[in-house]
Backbone of each chain as ProteinMPNN parsed JSONL, in Angstrom:
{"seq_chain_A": "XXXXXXXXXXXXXXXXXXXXXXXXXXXXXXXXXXXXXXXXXXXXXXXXXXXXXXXXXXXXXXXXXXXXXXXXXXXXXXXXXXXXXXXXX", "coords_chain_A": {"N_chain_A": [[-15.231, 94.253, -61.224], [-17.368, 93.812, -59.245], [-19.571, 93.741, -60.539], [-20.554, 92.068, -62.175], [-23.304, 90.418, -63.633], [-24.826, 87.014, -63.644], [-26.0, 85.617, -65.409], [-29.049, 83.301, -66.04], [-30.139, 80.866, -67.521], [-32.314, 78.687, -68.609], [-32.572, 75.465, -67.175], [-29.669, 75.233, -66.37], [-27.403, 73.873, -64.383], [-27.64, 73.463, -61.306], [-25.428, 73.167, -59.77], [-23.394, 74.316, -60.192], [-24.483, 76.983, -60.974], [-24.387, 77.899, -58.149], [-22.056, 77.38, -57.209], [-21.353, 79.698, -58.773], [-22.148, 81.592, -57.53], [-21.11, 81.87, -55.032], [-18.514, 82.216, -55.755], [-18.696, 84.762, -56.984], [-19.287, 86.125, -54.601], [-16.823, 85.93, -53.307], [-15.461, 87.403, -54.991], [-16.085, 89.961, -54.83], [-15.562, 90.535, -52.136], [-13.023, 90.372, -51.887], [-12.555, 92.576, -53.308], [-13.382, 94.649, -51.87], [-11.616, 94.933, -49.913], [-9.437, 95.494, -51.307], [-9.863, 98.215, -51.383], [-10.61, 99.044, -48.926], [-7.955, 99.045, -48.108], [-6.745, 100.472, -49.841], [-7.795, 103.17, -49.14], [-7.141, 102.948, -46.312], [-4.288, 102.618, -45.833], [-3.605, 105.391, -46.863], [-4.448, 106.986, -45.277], [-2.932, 106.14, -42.627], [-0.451, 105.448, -43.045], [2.533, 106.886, -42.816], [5.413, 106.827, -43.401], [6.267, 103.778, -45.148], [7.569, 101.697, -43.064], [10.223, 99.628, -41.744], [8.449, 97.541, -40.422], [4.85, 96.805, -39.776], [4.272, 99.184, -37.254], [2.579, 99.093, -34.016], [1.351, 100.974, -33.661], [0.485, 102.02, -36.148], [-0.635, 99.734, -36.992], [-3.447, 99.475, -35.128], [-4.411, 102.331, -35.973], [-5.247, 101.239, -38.792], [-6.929, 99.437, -38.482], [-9.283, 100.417, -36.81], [-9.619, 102.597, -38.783], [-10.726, 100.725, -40.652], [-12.922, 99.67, -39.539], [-14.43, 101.935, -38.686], [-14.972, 102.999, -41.076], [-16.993, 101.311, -42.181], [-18.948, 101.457, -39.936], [-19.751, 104.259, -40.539], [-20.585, 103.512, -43.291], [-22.872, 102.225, -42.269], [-24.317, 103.734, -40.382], [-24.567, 106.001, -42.69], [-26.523, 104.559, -44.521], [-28.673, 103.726, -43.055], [-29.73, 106.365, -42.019], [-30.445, 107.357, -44.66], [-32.293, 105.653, -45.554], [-34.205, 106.251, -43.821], [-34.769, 109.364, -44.299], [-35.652, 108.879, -47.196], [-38.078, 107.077, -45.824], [-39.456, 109.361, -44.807], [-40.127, 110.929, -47.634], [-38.533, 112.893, -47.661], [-35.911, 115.055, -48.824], [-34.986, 114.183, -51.515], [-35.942, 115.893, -53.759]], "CA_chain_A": [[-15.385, 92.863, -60.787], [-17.991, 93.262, -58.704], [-20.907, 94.421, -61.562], [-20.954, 90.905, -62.806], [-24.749, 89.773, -63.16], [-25.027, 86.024, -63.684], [-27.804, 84.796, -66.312], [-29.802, 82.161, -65.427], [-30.604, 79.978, -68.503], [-33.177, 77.67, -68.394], [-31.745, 74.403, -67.126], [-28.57, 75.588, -65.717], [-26.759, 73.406, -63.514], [-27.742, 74.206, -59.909], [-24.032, 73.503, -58.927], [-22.576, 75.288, -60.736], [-24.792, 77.897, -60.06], [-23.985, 77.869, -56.661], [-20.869, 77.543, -57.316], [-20.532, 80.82, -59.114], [-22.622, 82.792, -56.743], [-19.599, 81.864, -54.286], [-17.303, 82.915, -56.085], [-18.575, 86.351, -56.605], [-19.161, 86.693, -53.347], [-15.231, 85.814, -52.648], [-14.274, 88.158, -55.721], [-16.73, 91.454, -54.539], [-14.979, 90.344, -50.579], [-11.777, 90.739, -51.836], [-12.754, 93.861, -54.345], [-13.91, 95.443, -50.728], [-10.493, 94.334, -48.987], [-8.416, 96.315, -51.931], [-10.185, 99.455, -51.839], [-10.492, 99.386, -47.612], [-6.629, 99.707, -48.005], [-6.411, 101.865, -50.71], [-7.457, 104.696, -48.555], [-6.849, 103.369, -45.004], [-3.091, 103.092, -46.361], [-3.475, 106.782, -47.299], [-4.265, 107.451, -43.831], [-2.151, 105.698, -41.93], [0.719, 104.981, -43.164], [3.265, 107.965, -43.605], [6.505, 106.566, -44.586], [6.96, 102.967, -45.048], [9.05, 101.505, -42.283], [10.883, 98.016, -41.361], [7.497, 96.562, -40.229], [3.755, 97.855, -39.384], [4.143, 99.346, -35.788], [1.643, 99.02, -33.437], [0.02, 101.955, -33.354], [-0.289, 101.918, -37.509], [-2.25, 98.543, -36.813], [-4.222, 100.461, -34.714], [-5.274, 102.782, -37.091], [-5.904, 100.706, -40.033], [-8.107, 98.624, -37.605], [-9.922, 101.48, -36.568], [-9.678, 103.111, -40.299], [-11.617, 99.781, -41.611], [-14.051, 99.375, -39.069], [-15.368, 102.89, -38.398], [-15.524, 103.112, -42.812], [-18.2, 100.046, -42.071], [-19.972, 102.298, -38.868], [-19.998, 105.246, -41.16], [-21.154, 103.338, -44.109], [-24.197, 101.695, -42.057], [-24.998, 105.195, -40.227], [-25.134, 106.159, -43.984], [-27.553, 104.05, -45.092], [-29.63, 103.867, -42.215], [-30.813, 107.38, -42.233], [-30.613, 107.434, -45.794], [-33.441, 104.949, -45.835], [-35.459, 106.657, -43.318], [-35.261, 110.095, -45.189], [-36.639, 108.232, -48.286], [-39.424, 106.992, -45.509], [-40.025, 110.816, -44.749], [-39.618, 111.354, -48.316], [-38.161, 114.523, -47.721], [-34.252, 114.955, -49.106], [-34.752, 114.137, -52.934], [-37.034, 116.485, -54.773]], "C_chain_A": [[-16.69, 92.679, -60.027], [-19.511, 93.65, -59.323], [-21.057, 93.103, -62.304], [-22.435, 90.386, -62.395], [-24.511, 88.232, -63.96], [-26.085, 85.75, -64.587], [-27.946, 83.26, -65.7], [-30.572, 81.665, -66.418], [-31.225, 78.967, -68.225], [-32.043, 76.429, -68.263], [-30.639, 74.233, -66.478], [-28.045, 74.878, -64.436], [-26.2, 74.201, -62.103], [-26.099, 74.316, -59.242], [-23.012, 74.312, -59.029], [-22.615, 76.895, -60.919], [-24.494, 78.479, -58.585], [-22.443, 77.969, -56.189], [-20.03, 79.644, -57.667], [-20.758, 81.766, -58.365], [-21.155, 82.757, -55.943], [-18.641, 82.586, -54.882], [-17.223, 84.463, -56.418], [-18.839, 86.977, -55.545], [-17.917, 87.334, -52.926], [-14.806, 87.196, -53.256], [-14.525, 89.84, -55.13], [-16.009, 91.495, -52.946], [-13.763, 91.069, -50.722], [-11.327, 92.315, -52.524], [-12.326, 94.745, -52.818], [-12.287, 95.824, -49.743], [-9.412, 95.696, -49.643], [-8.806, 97.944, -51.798], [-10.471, 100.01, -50.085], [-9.251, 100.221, -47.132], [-6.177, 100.528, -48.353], [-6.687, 102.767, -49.929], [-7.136, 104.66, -46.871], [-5.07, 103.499, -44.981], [-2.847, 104.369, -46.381], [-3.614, 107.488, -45.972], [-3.643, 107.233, -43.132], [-1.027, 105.542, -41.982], [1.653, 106.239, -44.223], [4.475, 107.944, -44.318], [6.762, 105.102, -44.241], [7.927, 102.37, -44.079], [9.462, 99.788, -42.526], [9.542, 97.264, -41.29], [6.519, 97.917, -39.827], [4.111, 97.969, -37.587], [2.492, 99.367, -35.298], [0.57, 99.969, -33.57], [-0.358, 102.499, -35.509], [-1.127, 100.541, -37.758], [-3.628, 98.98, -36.331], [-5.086, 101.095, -35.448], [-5.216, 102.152, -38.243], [-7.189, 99.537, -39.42], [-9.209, 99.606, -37.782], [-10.506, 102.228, -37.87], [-10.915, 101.542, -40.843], [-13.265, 99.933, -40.904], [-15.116, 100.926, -39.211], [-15.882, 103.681, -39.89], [-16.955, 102.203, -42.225], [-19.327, 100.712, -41.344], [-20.647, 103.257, -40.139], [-21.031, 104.892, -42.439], [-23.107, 102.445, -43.301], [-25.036, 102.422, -41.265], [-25.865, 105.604, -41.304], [-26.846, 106.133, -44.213], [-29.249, 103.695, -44.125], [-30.509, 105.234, -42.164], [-30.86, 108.027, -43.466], [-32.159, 106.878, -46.078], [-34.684, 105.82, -44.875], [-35.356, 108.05, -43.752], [-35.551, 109.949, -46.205], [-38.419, 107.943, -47.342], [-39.877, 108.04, -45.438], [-40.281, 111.13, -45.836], [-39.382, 112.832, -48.486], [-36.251, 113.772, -48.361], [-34.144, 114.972, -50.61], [-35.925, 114.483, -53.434], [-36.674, 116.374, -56.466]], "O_chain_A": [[-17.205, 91.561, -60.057], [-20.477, 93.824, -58.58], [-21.88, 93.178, -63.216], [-22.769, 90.032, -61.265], [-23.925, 88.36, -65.035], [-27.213, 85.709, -64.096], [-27.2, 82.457, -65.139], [-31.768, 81.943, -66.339], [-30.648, 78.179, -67.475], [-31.005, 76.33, -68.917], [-30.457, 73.139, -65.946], [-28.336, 75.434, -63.377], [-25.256, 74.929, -61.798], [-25.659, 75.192, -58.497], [-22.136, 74.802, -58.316], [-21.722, 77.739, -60.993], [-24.46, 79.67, -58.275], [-21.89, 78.447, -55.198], [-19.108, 80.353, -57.263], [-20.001, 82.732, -58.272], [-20.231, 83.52, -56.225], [-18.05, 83.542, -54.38], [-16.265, 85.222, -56.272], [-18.699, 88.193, -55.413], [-17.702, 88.456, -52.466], [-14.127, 88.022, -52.646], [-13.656, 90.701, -54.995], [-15.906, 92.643, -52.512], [-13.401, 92.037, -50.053], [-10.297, 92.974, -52.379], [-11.261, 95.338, -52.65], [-12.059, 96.834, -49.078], [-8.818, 96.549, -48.982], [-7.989, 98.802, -52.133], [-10.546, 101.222, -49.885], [-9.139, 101.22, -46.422], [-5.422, 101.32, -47.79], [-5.718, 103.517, -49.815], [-6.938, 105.657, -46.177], [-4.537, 104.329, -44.246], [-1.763, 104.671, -45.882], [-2.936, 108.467, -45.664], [-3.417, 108.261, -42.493], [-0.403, 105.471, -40.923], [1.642, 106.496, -45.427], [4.768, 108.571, -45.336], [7.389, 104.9, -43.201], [9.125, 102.555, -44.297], [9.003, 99.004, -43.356], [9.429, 96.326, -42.079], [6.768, 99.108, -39.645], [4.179, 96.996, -36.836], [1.499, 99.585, -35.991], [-0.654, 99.837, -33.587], [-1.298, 103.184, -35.912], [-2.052, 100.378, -38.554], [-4.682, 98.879, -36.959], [-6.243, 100.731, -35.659], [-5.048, 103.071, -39.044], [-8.121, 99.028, -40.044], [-9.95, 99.612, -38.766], [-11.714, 102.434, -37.987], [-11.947, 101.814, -41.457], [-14.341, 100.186, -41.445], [-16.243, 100.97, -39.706], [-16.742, 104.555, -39.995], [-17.927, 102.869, -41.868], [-20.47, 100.688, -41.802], [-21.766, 103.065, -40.613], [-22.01, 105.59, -42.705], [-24.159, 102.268, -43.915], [-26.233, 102.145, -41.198], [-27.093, 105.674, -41.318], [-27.799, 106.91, -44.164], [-30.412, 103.518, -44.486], [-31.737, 105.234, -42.249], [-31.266, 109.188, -43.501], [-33.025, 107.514, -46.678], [-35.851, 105.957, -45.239], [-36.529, 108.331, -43.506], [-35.906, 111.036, -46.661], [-39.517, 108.308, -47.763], [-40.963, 108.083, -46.017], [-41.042, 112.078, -45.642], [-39.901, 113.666, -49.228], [-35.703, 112.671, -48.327], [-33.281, 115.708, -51.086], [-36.859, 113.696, -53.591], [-37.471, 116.811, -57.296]]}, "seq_chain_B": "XXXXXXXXXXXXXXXXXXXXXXXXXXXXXXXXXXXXXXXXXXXXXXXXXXXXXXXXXXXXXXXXXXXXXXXXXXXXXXXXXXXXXXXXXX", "coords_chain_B": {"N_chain_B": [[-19.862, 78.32, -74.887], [-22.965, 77.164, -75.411], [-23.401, 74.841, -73.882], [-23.559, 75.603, -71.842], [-26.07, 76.719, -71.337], [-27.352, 74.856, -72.396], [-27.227, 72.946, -70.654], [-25.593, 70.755, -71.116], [-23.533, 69.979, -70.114], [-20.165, 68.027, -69.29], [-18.967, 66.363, -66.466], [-16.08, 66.578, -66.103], [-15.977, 68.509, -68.155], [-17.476, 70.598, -66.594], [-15.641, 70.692, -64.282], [-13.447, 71.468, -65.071], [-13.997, 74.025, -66.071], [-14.953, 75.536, -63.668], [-12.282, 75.577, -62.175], [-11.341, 77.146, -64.327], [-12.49, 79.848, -64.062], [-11.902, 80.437, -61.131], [-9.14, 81.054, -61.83], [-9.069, 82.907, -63.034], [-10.497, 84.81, -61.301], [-8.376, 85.028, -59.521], [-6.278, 85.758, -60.78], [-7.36, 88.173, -62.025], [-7.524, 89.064, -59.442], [-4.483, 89.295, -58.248], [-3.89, 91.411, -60.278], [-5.253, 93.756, -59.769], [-3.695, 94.131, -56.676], [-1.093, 94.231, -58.253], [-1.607, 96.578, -59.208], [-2.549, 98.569, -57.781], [-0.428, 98.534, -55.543], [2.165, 99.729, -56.843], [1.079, 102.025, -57.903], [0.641, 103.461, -54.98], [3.38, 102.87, -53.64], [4.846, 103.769, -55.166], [4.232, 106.667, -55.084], [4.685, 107.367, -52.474], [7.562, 106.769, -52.396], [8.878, 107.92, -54.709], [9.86, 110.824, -54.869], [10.917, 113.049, -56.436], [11.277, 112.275, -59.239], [13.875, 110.904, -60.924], [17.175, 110.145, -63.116], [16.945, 108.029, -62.824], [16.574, 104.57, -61.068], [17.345, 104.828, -57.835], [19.693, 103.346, -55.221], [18.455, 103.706, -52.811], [15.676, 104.513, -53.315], [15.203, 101.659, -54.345], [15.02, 100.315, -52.213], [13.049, 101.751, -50.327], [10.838, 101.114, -52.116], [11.111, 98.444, -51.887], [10.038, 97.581, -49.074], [8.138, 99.164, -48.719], [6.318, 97.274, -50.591], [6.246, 94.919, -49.193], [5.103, 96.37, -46.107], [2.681, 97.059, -47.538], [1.478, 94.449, -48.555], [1.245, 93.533, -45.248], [-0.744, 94.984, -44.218], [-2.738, 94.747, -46.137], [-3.258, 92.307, -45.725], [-3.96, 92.795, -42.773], [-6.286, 94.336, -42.813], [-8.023, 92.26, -44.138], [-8.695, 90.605, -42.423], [-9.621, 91.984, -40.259], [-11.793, 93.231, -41.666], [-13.293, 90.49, -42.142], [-13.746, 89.368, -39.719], [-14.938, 91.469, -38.399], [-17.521, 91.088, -40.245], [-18.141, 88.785, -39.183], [-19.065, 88.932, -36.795], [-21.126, 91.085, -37.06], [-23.027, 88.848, -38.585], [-23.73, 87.392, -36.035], [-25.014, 89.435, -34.9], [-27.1, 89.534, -36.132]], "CA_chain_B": [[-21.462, 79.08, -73.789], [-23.512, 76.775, -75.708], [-23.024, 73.849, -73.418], [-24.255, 76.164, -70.505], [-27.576, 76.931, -71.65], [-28.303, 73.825, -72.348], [-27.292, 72.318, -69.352], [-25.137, 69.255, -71.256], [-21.74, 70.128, -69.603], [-20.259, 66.251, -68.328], [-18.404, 66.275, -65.121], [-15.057, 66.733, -66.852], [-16.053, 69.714, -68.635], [-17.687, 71.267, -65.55], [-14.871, 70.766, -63.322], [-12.43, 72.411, -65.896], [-14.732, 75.746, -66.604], [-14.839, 75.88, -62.525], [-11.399, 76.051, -62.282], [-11.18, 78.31, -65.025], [-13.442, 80.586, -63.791], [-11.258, 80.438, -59.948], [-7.809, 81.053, -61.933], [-9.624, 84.378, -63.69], [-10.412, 85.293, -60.361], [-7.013, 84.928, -58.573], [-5.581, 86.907, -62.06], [-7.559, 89.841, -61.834], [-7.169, 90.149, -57.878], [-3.874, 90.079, -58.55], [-3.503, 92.396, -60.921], [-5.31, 94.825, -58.982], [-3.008, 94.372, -55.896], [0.145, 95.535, -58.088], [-1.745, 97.671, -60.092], [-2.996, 99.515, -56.166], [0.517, 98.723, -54.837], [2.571, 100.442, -57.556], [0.684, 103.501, -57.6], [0.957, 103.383, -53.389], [4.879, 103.086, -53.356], [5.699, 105.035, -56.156], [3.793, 108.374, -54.391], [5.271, 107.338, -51.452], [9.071, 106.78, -52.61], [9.691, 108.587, -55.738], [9.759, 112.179, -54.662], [11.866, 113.589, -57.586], [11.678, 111.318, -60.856], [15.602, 110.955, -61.458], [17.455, 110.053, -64.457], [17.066, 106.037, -62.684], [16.004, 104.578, -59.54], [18.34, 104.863, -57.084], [19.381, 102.258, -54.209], [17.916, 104.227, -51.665], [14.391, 104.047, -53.595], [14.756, 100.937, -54.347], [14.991, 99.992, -50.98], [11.882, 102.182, -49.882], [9.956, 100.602, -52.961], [10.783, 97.103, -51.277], [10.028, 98.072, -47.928], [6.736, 99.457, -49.278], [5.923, 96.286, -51.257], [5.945, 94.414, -47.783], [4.329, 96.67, -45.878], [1.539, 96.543, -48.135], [0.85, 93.307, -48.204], [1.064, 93.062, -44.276], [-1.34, 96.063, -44.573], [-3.675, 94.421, -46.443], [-3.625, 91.261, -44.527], [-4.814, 93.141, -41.657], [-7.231, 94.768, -43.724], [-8.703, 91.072, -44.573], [-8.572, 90.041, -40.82], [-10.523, 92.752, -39.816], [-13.084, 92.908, -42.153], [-13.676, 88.992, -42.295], [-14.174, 89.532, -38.161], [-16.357, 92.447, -38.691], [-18.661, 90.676, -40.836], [-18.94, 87.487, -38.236], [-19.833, 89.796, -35.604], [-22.693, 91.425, -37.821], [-23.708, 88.172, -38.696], [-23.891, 87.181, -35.416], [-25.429, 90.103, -33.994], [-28.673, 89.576, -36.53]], "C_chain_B": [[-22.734, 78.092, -73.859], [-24.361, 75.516, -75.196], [-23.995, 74.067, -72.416], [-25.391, 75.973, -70.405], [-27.905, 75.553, -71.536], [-27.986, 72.721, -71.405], [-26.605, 70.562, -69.91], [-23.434, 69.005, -70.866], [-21.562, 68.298, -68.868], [-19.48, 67.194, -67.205], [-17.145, 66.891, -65.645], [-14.939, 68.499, -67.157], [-16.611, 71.265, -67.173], [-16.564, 71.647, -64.37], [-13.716, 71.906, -64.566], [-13.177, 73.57, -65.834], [-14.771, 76.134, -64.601], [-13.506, 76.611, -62.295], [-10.699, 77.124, -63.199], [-11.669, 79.816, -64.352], [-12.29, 80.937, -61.966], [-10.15, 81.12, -60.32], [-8.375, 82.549, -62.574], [-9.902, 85.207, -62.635], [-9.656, 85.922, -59.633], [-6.475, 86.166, -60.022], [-6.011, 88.423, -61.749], [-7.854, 90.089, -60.013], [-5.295, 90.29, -57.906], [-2.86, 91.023, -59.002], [-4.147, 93.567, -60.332], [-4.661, 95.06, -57.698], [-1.698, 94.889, -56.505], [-0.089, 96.529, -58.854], [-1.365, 99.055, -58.314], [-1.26, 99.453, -55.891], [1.812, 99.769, -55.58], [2.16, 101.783, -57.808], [1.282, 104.072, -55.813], [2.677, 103.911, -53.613], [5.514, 103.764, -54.277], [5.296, 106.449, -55.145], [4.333, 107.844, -53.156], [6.799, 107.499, -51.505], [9.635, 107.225, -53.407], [8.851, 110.267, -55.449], [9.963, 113.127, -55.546], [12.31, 112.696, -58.933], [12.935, 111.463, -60.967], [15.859, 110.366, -62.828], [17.616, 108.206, -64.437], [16.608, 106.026, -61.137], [17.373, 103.852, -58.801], [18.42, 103.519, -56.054], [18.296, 102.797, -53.331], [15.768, 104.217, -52.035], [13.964, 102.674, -54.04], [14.107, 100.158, -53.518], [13.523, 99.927, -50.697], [10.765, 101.607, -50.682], [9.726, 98.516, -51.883], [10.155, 96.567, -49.777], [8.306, 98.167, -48.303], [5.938, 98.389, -49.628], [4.838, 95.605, -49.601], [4.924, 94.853, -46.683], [2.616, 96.603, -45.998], [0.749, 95.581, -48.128], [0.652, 93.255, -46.569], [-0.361, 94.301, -43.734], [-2.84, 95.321, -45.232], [-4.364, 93.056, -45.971], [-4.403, 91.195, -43.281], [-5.958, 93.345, -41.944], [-8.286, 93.682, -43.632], [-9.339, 90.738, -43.328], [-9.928, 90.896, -40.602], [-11.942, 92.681, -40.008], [-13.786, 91.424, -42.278], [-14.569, 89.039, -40.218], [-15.415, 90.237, -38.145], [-17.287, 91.67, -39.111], [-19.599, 89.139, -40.666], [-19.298, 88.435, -37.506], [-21.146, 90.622, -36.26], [-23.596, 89.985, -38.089], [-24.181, 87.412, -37.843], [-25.442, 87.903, -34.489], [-27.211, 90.437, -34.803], [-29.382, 88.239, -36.122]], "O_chain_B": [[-23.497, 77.987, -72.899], [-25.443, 75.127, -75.637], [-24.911, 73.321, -72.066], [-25.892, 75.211, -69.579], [-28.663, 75.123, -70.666], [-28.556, 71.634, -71.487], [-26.925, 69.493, -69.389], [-22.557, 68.209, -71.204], [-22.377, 67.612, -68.251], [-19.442, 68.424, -67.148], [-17.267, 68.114, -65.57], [-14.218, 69.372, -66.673], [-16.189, 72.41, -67.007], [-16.607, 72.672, -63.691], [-13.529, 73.118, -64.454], [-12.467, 74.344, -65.191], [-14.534, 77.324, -64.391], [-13.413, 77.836, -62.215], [-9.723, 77.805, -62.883], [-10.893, 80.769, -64.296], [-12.018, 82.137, -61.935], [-9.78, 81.924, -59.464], [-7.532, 83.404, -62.3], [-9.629, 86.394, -62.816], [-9.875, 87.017, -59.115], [-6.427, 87.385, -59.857], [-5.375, 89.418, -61.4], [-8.303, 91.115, -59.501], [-4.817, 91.378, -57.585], [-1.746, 91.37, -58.61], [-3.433, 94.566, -60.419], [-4.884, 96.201, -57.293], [-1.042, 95.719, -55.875], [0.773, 97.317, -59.242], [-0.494, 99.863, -57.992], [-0.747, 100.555, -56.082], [2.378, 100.559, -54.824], [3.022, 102.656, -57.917], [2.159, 104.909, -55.6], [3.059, 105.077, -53.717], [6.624, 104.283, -54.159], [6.167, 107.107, -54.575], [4.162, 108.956, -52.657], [7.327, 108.298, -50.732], [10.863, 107.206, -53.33], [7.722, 110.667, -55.729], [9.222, 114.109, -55.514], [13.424, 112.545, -59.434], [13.138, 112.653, -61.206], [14.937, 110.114, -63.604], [18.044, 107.408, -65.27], [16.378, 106.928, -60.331], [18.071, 102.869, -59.049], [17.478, 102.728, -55.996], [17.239, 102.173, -53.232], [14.871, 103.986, -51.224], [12.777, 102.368, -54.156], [13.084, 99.501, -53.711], [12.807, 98.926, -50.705], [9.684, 101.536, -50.098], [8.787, 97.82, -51.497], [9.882, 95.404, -49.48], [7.478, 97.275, -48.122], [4.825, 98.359, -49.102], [3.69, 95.694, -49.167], [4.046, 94.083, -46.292], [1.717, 96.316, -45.208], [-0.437, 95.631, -47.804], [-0.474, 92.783, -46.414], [-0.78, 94.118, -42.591], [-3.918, 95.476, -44.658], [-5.56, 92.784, -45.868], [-5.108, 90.312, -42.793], [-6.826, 92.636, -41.434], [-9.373, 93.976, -43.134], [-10.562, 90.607, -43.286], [-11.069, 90.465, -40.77], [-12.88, 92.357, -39.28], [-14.986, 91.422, -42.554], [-15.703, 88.752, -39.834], [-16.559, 89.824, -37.956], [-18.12, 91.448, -38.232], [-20.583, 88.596, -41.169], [-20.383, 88.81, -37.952], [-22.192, 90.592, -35.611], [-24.796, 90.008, -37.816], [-25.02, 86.609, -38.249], [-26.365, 87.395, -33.853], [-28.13, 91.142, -34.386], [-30.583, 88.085, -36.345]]}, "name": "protein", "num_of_chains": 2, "seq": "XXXXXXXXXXXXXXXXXXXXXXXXXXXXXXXXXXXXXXXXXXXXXXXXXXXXXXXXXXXXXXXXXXXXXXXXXXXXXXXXXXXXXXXXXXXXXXXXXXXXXXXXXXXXXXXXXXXXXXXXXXXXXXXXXXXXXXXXXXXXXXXXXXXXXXXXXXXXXXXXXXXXXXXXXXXXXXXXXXX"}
């Protein structure tokens, strides 16, 4: 869902343009949403109960956000060992 | 498609292919929530494939269901927050 590229045909009705960008925004948002759970689920949550307890809110909080830290650590000194270019020979 | 290109869609026709395009959306999210959730509560509640599913897994399957969703709700919350506070903080 979220590998959809858009063409841009001469002429193309700006609103509808605009329109669709939105909507793959929403659909790649929600892509992000299913696949956060998919593994903070896998972490957190050991057997199903009556309701989420507190402290499995907790960690799926924690589980989402510190994916997001990790992923912008990542890419941060990803980009500056490309500026060194040292790392990929 | 033909319509597209050439930019002679009326109002009518535009508003229908919108909504098309919204209801294709909502379909394949979801079908990937019971595709994800069915994998999830099966490895979670069927321990021993039996010769049927028992009450007791059905239970845990429904239990599971719920979860899930309140699970992924948070999920949404979170990340929707997260990504005002980044957009804030540029």
């Amino acid at each position: 869902m979220s590998d959809i590229d858009f063409p841009s045909p001469k002429g193309a009705d700006s609103e509808l343009q605009d329109f669709l960008i939105q909507e793959k925004q929403k659909a790649q948002f929600q892509a992000q949403i299913h696949e956060f759970n998919s593994f903070c689920w896998d972490k957190c949550i050991e057997k199903p109960g009556a309701k989420l307890d507190s402290r499995t809110e907790t960690c799926i909080t924690n589980c989402v956000e510190r994916f997001i830290d990790t992923s912008l650590l990542i890419t941060n000194r990803f980009a500056q060992m490309l500026e060194k270019g040292g790392g990929m020979h | 498609m033909d319509a597209l290109s050439t930019g002679t869609l009326s109002g009518a026709q535009k508003e229908e292919l919108m909504d098309q395009v919204k209801q294709q959306i909502a379909i394949a999210n979801a079908q990937e929530l019971l595709t994800k959730m069915t994998e999830k509560c099966f490895k979670k509640c069927i321990n021993k494939p039996g010769t049927s599913l028992d009450s007791s897994e059905q239970k845990c399957i429904a239990m599971c269901m719920d979860r899930y969703m309140d699970s992924w709700n948070l999920v949404s919350r979170t990340y929707s927050s997260r990504i005002q506070r980044e957009r804030n903080n540029m």
